[in-house]
N, C-alpha and C positions, 0 to 999 in steps of 0.2 A: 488527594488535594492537589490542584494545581495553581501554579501564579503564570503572570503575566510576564514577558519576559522585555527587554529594551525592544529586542527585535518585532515585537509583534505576534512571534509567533507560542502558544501558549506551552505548558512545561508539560510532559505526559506524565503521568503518575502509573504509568504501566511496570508491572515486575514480571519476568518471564516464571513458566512453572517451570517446577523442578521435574518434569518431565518432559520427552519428547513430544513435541509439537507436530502436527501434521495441517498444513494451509495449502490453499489455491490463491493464487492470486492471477490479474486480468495482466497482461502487456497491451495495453489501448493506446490507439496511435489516434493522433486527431486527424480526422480528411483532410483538412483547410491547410493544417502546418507541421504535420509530423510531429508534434509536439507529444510528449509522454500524461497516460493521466496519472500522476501517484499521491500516493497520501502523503500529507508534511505533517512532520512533529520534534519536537525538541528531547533530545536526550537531556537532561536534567544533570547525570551526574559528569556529564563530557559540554555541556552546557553549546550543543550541538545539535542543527539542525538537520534532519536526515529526511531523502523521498524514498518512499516503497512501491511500487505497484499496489494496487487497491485489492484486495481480499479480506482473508479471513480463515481463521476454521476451518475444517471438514469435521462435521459431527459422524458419530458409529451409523452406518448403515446409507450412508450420502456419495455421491458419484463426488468429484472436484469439480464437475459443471454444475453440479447441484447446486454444493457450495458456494460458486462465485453467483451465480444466478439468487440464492437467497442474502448472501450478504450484500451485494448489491441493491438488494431493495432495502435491509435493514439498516445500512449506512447513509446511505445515498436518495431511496425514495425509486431508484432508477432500474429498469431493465435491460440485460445484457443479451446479446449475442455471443454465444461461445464458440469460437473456433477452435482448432487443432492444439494439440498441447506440445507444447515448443521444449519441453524438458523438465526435469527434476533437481532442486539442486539442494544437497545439504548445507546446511549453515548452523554453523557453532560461532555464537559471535557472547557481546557482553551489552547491556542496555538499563539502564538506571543503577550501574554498578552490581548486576546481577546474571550471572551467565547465563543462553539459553541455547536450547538444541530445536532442532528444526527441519523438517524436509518439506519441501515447497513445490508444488505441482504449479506451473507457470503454462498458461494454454493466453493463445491469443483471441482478444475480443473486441466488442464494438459496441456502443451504447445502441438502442433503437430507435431513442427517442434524440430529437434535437435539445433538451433542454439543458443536458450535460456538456454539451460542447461552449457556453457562454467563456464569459471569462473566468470566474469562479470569483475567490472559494468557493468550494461548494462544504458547506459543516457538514461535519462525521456525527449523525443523527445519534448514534451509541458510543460516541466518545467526544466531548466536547471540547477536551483540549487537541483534537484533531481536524485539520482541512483536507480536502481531495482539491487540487491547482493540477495547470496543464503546467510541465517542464518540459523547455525546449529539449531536442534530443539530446542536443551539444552547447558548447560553450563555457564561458571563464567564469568561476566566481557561482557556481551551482550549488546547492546544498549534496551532501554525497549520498549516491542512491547507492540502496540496501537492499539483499543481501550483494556483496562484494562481487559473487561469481555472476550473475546475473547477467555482466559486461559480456558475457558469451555468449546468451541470447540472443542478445543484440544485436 
């Protein structure tokens, strides 16, 4: 169940499992402005808005380009270019008042098509109270991009 929140942006009803998680996610720069593509959503129980890089899963038997290449069409509608994979980074963090554990395969990419670089939002096709927005690389007053270590990619 999600609500609507003052800000606009909707509340995720997401619970991490009580298992380790294993994702890819894209580092997409826009050509035009450097700008980041990630996903926005509200943590509910910190009543907080946070950006991720766009991914997903890696299902039993899937490369991480696999990965970012199908959930990009099942989020998005979009096809990816996968570039080189920029690092690994464990995260143990806390999200709807629920721990979770995670290792994160972060490879750099590039949409193929022009129709992701608009302005956005762009809706999260399999998650409704999610957006994919372009965030500037920098500046005051950002929602805080997630996971924490990530700032080392960068």
């Amino acid at each position: 169940m999600t609500e609507e929140t003052p800000a606009g942006v909707s509340a995720s009803d997401y619970l991490p499992p009580t298992h380790i998680r294993v994702l890819s996610l894209a580092l997409i720069r826009h050509p035009g402005t450097g700008a980041l593509f990630v996903s926005e959503y509200l943590d509910p129980a910190r009543d907080e808005t946070l950006h991720r890089p766009a991914g997903g899963g890696i299902e039993f038997g899937e490369t991480s380009e696999q990965a970012l290449r199908r959930e990009f069409r099942e989020e998005f509608g979009a096809e990816l270019e996968v570039g080189e994979r920029l690092g690994v980074i464990e995260n143990i963090f806390v999200f709807n008042g629920r721990p979770g554990h995670e290792y994160i395969v972060v490879h750099d990419a590039t949409f193929t098509g022009r129709a992701m670089l608009g302005a956005g939002p762009f809706p999260v096709l399999d998650a409704p109270s999610d957006v994919g927005v372009w965030r500037p690389a920098t500046g005051v007053d950002l929602p805080r991009l997630v996971p924490d270590a990530l700032a080392d990619l960068l």
